[in-house]
C-alpha positions as CSV (number, residue, x, y, z in Angstrom):
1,X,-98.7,12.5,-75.9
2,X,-96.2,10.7,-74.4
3,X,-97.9,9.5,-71.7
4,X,-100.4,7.8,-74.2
5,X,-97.8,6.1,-76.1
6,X,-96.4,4.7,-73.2
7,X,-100.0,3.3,-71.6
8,X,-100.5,2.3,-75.4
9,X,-97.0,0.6,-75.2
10,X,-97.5,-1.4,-71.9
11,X,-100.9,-2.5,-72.9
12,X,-99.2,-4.3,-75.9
13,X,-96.8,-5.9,-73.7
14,X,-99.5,-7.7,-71.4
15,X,-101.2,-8.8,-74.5
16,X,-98.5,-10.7,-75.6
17,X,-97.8,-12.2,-72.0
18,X,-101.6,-13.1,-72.4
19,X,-101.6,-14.5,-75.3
20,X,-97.8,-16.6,-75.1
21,X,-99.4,-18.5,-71.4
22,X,-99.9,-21.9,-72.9
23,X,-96.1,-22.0,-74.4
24,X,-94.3,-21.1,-71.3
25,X,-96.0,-23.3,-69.3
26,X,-95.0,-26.1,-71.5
27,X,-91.4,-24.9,-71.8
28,X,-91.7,-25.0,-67.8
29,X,-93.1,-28.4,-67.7
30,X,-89.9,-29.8,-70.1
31,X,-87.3,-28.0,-67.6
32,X,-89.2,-29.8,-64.2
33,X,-89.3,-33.1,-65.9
34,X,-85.6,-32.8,-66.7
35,X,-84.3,-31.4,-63.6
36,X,-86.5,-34.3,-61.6
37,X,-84.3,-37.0,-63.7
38,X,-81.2,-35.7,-63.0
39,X,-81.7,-35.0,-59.5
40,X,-83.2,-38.8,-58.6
41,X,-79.7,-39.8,-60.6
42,X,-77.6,-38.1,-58.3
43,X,-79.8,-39.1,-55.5
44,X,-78.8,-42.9,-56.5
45,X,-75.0,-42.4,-57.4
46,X,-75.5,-40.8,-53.6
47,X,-77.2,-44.0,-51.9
48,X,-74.7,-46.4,-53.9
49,X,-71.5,-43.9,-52.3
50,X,-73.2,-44.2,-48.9
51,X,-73.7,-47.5,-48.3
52,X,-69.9,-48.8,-50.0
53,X,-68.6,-45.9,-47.1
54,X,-70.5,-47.6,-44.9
55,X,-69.4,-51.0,-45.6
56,X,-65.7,-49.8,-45.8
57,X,-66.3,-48.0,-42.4
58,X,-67.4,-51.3,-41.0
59,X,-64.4,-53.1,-42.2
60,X,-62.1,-50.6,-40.3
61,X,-63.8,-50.8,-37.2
62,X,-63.5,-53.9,-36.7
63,X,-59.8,-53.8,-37.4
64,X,-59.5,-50.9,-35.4
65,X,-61.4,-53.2,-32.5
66,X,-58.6,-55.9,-33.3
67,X,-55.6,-53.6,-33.4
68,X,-57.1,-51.8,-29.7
69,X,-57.6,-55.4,-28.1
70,X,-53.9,-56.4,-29.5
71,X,-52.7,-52.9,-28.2
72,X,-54.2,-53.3,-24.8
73,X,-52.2,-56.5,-24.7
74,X,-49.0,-55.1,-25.3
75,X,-50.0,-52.5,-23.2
76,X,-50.1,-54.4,-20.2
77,X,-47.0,-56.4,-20.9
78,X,-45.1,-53.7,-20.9
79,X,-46.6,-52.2,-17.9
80,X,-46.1,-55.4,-15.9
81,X,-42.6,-55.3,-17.7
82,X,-42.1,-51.5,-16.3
83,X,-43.2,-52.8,-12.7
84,X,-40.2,-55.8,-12.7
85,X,-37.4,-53.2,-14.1
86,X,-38.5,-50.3,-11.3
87,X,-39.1,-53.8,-8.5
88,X,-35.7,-54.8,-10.1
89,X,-33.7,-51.3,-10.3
90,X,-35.2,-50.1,-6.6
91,X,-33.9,-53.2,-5.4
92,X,-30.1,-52.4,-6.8
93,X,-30.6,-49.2,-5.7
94,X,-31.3,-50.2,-2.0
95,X,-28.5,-52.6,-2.3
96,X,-26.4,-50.0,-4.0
97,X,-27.4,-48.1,-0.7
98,X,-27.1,-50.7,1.9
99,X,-23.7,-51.9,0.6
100,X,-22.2,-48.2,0.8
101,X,-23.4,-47.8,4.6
102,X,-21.6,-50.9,5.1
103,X,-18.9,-49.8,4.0
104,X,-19.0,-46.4,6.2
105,X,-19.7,-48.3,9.0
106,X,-16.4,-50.9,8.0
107,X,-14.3,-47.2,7.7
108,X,-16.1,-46.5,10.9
109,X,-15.2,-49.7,13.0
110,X,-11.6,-49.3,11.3
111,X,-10.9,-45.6,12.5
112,X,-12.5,-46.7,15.9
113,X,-9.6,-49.2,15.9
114,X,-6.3,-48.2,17.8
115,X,-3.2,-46.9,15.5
116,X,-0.9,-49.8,16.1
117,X,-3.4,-52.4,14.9
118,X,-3.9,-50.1,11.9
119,X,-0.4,-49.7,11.5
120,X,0.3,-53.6,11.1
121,X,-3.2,-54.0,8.9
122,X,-1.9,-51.3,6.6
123,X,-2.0,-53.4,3.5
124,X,-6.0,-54.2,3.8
125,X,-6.5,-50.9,3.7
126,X,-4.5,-49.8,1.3
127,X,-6.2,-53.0,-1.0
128,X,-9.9,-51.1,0.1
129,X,-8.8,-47.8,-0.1
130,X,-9.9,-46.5,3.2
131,X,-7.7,-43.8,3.3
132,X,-7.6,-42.2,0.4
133,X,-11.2,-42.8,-0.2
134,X,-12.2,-41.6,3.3
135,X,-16.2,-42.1,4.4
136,X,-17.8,-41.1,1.5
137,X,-16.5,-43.9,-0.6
138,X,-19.3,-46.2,-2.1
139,X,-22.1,-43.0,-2.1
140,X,-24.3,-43.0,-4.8
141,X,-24.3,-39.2,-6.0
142,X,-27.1,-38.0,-7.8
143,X,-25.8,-37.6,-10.9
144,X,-25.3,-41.2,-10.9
145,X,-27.8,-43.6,-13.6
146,X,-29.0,-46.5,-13.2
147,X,-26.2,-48.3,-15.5
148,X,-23.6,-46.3,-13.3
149,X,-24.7,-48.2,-10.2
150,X,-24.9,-51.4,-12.3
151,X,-22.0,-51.5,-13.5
152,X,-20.2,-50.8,-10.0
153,X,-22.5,-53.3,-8.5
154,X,-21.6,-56.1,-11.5
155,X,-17.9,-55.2,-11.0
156,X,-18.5,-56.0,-7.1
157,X,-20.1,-59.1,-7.8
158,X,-18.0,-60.9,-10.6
159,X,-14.8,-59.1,-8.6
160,X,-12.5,-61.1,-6.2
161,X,-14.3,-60.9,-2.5
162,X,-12.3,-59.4,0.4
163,X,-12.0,-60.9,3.5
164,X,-12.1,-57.7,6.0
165,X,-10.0,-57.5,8.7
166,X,-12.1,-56.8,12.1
167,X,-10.6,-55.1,15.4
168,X,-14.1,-55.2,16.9
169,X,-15.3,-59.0,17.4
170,X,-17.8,-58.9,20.2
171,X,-20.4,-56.1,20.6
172,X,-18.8,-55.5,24.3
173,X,-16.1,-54.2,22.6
174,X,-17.9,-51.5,20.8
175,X,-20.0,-51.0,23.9
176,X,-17.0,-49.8,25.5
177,X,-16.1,-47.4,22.9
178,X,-18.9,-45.7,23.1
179,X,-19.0,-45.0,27.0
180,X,-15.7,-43.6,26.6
181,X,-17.2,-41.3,23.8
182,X,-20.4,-40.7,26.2
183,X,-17.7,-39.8,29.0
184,X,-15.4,-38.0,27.0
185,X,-18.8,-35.5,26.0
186,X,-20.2,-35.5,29.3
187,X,-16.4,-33.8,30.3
188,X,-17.1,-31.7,27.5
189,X,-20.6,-30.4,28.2
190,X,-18.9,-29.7,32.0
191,X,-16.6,-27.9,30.4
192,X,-19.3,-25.9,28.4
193,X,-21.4,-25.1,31.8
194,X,-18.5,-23.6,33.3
195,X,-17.4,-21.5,30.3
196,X,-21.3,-19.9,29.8
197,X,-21.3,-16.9,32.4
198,X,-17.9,-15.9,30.9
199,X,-19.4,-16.4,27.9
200,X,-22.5,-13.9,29.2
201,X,-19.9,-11.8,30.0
202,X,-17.8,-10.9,27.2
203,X,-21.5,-10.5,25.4
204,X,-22.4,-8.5,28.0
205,X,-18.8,-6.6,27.5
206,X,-19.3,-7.0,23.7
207,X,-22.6,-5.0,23.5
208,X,-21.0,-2.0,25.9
209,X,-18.1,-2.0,23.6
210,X,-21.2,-1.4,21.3
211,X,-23.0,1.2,23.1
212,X,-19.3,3.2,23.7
213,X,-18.6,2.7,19.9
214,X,-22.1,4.3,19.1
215,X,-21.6,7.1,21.7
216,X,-17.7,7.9,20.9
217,X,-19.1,8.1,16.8
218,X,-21.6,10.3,17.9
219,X,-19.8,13.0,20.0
220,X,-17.1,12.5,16.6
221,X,-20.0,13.4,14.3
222,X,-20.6,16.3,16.5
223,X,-17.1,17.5,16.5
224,X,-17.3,17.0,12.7
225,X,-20.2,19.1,12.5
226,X,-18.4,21.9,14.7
227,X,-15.5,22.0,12.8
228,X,-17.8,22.1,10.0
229,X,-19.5,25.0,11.2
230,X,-16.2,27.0,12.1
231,X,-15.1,26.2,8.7
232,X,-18.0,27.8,6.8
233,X,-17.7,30.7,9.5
234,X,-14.0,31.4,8.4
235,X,-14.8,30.7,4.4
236,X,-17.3,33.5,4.9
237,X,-14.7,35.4,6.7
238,X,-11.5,35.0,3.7
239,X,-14.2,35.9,1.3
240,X,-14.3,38.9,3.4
241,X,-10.9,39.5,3.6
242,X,-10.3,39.0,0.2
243,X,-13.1,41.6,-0.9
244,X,-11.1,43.8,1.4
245,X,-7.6,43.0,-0.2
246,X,-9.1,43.3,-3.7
247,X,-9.8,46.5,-2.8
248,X,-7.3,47.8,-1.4
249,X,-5.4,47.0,-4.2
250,X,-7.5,48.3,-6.9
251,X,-7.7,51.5,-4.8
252,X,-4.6,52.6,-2.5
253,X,-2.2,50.5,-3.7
254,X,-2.1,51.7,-7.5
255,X,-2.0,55.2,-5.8
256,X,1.2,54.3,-3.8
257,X,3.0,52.9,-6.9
258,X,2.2,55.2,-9.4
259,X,3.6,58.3,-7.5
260,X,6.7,60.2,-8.7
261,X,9.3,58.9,-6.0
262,X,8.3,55.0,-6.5
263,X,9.2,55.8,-10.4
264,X,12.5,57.4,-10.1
265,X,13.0,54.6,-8.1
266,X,12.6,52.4,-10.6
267,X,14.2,54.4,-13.3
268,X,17.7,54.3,-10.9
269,X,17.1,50.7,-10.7
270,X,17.1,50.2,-14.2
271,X,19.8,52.3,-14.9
272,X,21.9,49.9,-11.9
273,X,21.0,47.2,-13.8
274,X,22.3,48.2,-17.3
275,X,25.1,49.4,-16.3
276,X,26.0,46.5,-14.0
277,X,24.7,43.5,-15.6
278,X,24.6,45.4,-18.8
279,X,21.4,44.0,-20.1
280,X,18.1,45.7,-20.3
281,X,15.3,44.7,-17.9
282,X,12.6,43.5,-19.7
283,X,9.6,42.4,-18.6
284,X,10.8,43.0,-14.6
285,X,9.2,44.4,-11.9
286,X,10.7,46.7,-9.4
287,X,10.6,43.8,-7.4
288,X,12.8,41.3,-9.5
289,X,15.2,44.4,-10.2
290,X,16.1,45.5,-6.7
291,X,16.8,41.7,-6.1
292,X,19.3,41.0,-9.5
293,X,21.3,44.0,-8.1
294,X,21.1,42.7,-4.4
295,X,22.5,39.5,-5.8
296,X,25.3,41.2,-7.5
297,X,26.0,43.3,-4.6
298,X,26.4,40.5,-2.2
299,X,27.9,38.6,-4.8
300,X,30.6,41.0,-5.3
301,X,31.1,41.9,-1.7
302,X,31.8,37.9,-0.7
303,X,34.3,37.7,-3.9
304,X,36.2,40.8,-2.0
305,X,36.2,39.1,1.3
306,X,37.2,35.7,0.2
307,X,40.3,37.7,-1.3
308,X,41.1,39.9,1.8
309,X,40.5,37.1,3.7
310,X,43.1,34.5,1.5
311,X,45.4,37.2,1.7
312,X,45.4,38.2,5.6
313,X,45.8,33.9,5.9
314,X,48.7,34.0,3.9
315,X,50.5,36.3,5.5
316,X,49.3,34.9,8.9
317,X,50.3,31.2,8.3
318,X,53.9,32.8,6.7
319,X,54.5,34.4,10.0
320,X,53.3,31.2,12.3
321,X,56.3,29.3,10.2
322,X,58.7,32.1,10.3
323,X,57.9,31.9,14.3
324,X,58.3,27.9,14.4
325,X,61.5,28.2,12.6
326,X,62.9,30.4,14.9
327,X,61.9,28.9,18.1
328,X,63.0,25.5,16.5
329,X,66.5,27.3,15.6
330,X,66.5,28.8,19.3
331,X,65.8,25.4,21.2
332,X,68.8,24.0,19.0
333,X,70.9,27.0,20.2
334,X,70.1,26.4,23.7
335,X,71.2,22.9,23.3
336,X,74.3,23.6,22.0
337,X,75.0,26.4,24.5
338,X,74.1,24.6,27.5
339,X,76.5,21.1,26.2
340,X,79.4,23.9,25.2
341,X,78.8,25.3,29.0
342,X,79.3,21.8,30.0
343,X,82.3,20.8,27.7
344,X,83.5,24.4,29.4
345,X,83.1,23.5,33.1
346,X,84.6,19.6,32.3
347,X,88.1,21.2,31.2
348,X,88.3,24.0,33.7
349,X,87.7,21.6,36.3
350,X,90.2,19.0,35.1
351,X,92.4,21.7,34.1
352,X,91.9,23.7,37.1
353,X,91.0,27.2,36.1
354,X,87.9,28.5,37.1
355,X,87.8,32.1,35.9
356,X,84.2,34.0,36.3
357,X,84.0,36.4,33.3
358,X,84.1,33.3,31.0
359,X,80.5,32.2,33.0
360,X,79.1,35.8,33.1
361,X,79.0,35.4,29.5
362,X,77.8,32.2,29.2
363,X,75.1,33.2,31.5
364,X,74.7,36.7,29.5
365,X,74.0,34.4,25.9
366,X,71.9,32.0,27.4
367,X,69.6,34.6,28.9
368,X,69.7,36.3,25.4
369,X,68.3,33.2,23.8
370,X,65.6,33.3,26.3
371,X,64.3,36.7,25.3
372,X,60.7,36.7,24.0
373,X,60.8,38.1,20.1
374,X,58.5,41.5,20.0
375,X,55.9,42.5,18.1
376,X,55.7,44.1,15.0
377,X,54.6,47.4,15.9
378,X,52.2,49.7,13.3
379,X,52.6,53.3,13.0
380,X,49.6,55.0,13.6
381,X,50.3,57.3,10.7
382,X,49.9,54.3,8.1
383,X,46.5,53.7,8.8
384,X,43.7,56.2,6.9
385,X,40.8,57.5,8.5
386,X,37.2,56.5,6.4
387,X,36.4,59.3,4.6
388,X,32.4,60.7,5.3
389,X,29.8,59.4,2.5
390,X,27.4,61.7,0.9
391,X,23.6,61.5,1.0
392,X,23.5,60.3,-2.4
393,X,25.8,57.2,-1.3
394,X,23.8,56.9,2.0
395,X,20.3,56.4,0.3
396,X,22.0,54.1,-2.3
397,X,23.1,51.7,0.5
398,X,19.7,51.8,2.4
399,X,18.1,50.0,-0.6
400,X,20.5,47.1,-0.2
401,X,21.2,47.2,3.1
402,X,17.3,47.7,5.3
């Protein structure tokens, strides 16, 4: 059913298409006739735009042909302008150059002149600056523009000119110069040939020097190697060593101290040191102990010789002055004696008695004073034998005194 109404439908349709030919190709007709006016309208307004664009382009060629020939001309004024200024600064330039090698070869000349004609022409070249300026004066550097040199070569123009002062007049005198200069090389160049084969030679000695430096660095650099070698040989050997120590004291030695003697040792030792120094040892070693008490011991031992000692000098240097006074007092004596013997003999001979018990005893005092004074003698029975020491004392002075 649907299927018919839809054939039935689309048959209706093309009917009406049939049927409604005649109006749309009139409606179709209208739109061609209006779209053909309006399209040879804008076909027009287009010709009119074209051909005023082409007039106006016209019009500005030719002024752009007027303006290019008027260009052209400027053109080549100022290229023909450009060719005077570069003809015109080259030619500065070169004079620029030409007037500064003048002036080296006017230094030149001047320096080739002898001192005492320089001496009294001092003032010209003072006035040019010759020396102060040297041979370079005048150069042209590179950094130099073109108004630079202008300038320097207006100042030189509108400037005073300077007369210059010449040594050299005739070219005979330069001629001569230079022969001396030739001569004065040639002795040179002699001078040069001669000095070559000792010049070969210390070359020559130069490159052995060489070949000895190489060979001494080498035989060095071998000996540095040796040593080297020897020195890993004996690093392996402490590490030995020391793996030996290391265990010898992890093993035998803690054996040896930790036995019962080496403790009642050190137990004694402590007990010294408390009772003598009358601290505590803490934090001390065997070691450190033994040594405090050593240090006591000699301390305490030197303290008791210094005061035997200032006592046995005391008595010693009393005695010496006892002595000196004595022999002093005896010399007087003897002085007296011998002028009272005199006196004696004086009045027995003027007197005339000469009696001989009076010089027997004379004789008998002066012999007296003569006599040497004895020594003090000791009784053996003041002086104490040294009583015998225990074991207990013996062992106690080993540790201080081995």
């Amino acid at each position: 059913m649907n299927d018919l109404l839809r054939c039935r439908q689309e048959i209706g349709y093309k009917k009406d298409f049939v049927l409604n030919i005649d109006v749309n190709t009139k409606n179709e007709n209208l739109v061609y006739d209006l779209t053909t006016k309006r399209l040879t309208k804008q076909a027009n307004y287009f010709d009119s735009y074209i051909s005023e664009d082409y007039r106006h382009s016209m019009a500005l060629l030719s002024k752009w042909e007027r303006l290019d020939q008027n260009v052209e001309v400027v053109v080549k004024e100022l290229q023909n302008l450009a060719n005077d200024m570069f003809t015109t600064m080259s030619r500065l330039v070169s004079l620029d150059y030409k007037y500064s090698q003048q002036q080296k070869y006017g230094r030149f000349l001047y320096y080739l002149s002898p001192p005492t004609w320089r001496l009294h022409n001092r003032e010209f070249a003072r006035s040019v600056e010759i020396e102060a300026k040297g041979f370079d004066y005048g150069d042209s550097q590179d950094d130099d523009t073109f108004t630079v040199v202008f300038d320097k070569l207006r100042n030189i123009c509108f400037g005073k000119p300077v007369n210059p002062v010449l040594y050299f007049t005739r070219p005979e005198d330069l001629i001569e110069v230079f022969d001396a200069m030739e001569s004065q090389q040639l002795h040179y160049l002699t001078h040069v040939t001669h000095l070559t084969p000792y010049i070969k030679n210390l070359k020559v000695g130069f490159q052995n020097l060489k070949d000895i430096i190489t060979m001494e660095s080498t035989s060095v650099l071998n000996s540095i190697k040796l040593f080297e070698s020897h020195l890993d040989f004996y690093e392996a050997r402490c590490t030995h060593l020391k793996n030996k120590f290391y265990n010898i004291l992890h093993g035998m030695f803690y054996d040896s101290v930790g036995t019962i003697d080496v403790l009642k040792l050190k137990l004694h030792l402590e007990f010294c040191f408390e009772k003598v120094l009358l601290q505590k040892p803490t934090n001390m070693d065997i070691v450190c102990i033994a040594k405090h008490i050593e240090k006591f011991y000699m301390d305490y031992s030197y303290r008791l010789d210094n005061i035997h000692s200032e006592t046995v000098r005391r008595a010693i240097s009393k005695y010496q002055e006892k002595e000196k006074q004595r022999l002093l007092r005896g010399k007087k004596a003897t002085k007296e004696l011998r002028l009272f013997n005199r006196l004696e003999k004086q009045l027995l001979n003027v007197y005339g008695l000469a009696d001989t018990d009076v010089r027997k005893k004379s004789d008998n005092l002066l012999n007296k004073s003569k006599t040497t004074k004895t020594r003090p003698q000791y009784n053996s029975t003041d002086i104490t034998k040294p009583e015998s020491l225990t074991d207990d004392e013996i062992e106690y002075l080993k540790l201080f005194t081995d």
